[in-house]
N, C-alpha and C positions, 0 to 999 in steps of 0.2 A: 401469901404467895409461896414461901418457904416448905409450908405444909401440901400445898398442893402441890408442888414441885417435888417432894420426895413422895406423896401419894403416886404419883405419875411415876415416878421411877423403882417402886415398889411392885406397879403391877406389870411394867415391863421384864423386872426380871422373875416374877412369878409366871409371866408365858414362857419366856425366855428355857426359862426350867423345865416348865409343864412342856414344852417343843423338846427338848434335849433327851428329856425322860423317855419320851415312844418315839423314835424319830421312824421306826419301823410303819409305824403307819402310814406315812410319803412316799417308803417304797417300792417298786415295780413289783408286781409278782414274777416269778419266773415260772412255777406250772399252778394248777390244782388238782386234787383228785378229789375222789370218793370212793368211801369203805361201804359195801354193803357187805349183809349176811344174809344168806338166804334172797327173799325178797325186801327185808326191810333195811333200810340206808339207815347208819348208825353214825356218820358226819362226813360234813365237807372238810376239807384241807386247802393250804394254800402255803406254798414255801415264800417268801419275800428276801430279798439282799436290796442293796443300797442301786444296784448295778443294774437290777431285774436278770441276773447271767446265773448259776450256779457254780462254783469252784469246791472242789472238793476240801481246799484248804482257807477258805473262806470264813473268818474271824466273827464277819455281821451275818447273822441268819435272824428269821422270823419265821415260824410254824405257828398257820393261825389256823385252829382247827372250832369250824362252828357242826355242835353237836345235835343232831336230827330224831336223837331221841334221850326219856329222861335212861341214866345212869349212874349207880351209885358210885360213891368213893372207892370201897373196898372194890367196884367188879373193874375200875378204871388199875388198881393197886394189881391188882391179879393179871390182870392184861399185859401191864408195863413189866411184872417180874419173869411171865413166860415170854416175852420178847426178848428180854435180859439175858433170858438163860437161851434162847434160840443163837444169842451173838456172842454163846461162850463167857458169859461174865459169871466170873466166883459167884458164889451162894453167898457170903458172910457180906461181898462189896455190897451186890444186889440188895440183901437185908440193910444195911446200912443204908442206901440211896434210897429205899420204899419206906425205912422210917422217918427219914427226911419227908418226902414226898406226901405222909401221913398226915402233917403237920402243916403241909399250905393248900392242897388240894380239897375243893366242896363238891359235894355230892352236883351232879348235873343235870339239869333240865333241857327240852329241847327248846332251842335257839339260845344256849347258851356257847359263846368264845373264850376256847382260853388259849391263849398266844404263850408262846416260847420264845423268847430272844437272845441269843447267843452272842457276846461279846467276846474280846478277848479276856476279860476278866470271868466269867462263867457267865450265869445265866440268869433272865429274871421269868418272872409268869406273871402275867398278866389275866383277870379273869375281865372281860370286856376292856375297858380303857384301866382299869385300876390292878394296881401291885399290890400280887399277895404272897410274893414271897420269890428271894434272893439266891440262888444256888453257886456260893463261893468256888465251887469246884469243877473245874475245867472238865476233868477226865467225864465226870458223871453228866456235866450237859452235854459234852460231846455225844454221849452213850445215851442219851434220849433222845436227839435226835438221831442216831444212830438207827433207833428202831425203824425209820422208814427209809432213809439215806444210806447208809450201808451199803453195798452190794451185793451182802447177804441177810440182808432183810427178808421179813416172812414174807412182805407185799413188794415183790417188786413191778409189780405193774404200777401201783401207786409207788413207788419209788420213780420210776421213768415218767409218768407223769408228772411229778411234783419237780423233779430237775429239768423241764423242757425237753424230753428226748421221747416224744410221741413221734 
């Protein structure tokens, strides 16, 4: 009885866990968009909070963005550093944050998600339901989400979509 009694509470707090780790996925959304080029759509987006509201000062985000075609690592690396430097970020920060970014991000396939989640603590990435990787640093998740949230972001039409302001 003893053994089944701590099995049983072994895998309560193994949900327990596995619920606390993505809680982003219970979320509301608050908008989504889509990036096309040309004619062909290169992924969906979706902003997520606890609230489904958007706050510009707003600690819980989720950016889950499902990718509509394959992409490699480096053209995903190139994309995020001229966004960087569209929102005025140093060269040397930016180099620092893409060497980071070097180090968790996989080349992409289409229908593949890789989610963003923003804590007060920094941020984590998710590629489908799993973590692949922790970003300690506050300034620099701000600043990835930044890319489409900003005000002066490259896409603000995907910007006002993604915050509910269609």
């Amino acid at each position: 009885m003893k053994t089944v009694m701590l099995l049983l509470i072994s895998i309560l707090l193994l949900a327990v866990n596995v619920n606390a780790a993505t809680p982003w996925q219970s979320w509301p959304a608050v908008g989504d968009a889509r990036l096309t080029w040309g004619p062909w759509v290169i992924y969906d987006s979706e902003l997520r909070t606890p609230s489904g509201d958007y706050r510009p000062d707003s600690e819980d985000l989720a950016l889950v963005i499902k990718y509509q075609r394959n992409i490699d690592k480096e053209d995903l690396l190139e994309v995020t550093d001229e966004q960087w430097k569209h929102l005025g970020i140093p060269k040397v920060k930016r180099q620092q944050w893409l060497n980071r970014l070097a180090g968790i991000w996989p080349d992409v396939q289409k229908g593949d998600r890789l989610i963003f989640v923003v804590n007060r603590d920094g941020g984590i990435f998710y590629w489908g339901n799993q973590q692949i990787g922790v970003l300690p640093d506050k300034e620099m998740s701000m600043s990835f989400l930044y890319i489409w949230l900003s005000p002066d972001t490259s896409y603000p039409d995907i910007r006002r979509q993604l915050i509910g302001k269609v």
